[in-house]
N, C-alpha and C positions, 0 to 999 in steps of 0.2 A: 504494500500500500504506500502510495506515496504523501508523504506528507510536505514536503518542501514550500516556501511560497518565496521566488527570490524578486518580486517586488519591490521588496524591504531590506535586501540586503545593502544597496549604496547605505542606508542612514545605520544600517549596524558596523557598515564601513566609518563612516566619520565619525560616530562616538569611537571609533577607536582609535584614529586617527590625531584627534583632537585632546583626548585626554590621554596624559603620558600615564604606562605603566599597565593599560590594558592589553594583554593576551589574548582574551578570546570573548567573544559577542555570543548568543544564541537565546532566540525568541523560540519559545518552546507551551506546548498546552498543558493545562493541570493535571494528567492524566500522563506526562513526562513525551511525549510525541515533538519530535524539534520541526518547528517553521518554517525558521530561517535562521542564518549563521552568516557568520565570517568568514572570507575563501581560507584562509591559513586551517582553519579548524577542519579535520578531515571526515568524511560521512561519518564513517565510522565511531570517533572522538566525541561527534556532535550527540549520537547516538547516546553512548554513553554518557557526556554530560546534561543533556536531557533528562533522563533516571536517574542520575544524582540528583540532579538541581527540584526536579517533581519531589521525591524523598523528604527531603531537608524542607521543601516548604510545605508538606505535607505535616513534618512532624514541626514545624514553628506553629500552623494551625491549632495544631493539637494540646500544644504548650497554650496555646493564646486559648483555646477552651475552659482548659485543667485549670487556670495557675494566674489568665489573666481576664480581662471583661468579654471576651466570646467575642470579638470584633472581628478576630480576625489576624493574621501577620501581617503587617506593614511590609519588613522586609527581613532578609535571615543575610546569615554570613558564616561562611564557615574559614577557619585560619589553619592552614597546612603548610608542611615545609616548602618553601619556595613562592606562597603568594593567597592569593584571597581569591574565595569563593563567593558572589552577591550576588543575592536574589530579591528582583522585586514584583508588586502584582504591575501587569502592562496588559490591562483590558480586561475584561469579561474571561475566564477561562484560559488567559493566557498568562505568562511569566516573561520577565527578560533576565535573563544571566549573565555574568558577566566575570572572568577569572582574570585576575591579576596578576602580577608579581611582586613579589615581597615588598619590594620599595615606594608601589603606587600608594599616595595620598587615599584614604578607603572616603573621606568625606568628600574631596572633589568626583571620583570616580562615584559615591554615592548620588551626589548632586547634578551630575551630568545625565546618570540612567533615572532620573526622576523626571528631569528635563525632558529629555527624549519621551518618556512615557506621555507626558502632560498632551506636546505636542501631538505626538502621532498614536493615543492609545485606542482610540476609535478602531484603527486600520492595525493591531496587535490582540485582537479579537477570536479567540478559537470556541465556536459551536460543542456542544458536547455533542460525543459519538453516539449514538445510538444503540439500544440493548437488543437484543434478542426482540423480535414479537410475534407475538402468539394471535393468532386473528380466528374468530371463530368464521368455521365453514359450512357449520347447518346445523340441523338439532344433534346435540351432543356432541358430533365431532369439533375437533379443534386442530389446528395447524398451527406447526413451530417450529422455531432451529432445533429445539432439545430434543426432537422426536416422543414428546410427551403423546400420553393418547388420552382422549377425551373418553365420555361414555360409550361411545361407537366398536370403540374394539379397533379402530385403524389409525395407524400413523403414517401423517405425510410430512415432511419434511420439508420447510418454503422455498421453493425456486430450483428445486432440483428434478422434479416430478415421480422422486423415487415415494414408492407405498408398499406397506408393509401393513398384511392384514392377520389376522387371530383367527 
């Protein structure tokens, strides 16, 4: 499945550009699926830091339920050898991240990816995916990805045409 949107990649180009000490850019969904990124950052890389970065703001939510007023995480930060981890919310279901190195100012580089948000968070907007659905098909039966069977005794499976009867 592709998820790329490179759009948006010039403006993850000049936040990095512009403020010293950023490594790597990447616009990513709640759900850790990357958007858009930085050419330096490799699929692969982006990949992974998309599941980190979903992770870590996953579990800042989690902390802001438990421990603070249930609002929500502003932003998270993780500190490893060689440079910094920031995440902040950029739209509806989306995140922007952003990895440093050791020596970046964390409040400019903080201050810049807020910036960029404010501007352009409209267009950093990721839809939630869609679950499984189950759609009824007549009296008792039912149709779904799970191969569940309704009252009917038959399961169909959406979109494949395969059926499987009792």
């Amino acid at each position: 499945m592709e998820t790329m949107d490179t759009s948006l990649d010039w403006l993850l180009e000049n936040l990095r550009h512009r403020t010293p000490g950023i490594r790597h850019v990447l616009v990513l969904s709640r759900d850790g699926l990357k958007m858009c990124h930085t050419r330096e950052l490799h699929v692969d890389r982006a990949d992974q830091l998309a599941a980190i970065s979903a992770g870590i703001q996953s579990l800042s939510l989690s902390a802001s339920a438990e421990f603070g007023d249930g609002g929500g995480a502003g932003q998270a930060m993780a500190e490893f050898g060689g440079g910094v981890l920031l995440i902040v919310g950029a739209g509806e279901g989306a995140h922007l991240a952003v990895v440093t190195t050791q020596e970046a100012d964390v409040g400019v580089v903080g201050h810049n990816m807020n910036e960029l948000v404010e501007q352009i968070g409209g267009f950093l907007t990721a839809a939630p995916r869609r679950t499984a659905r189950t759609d009824w098909i007549g009296e008792g039966d039912r149709i779904g990805m799970t191969g569940e069977t309704g009252r009917g005794g038959r399961t169909e499976w959406a979109g494949t045409g395969a059926e499987q009867t009792r």
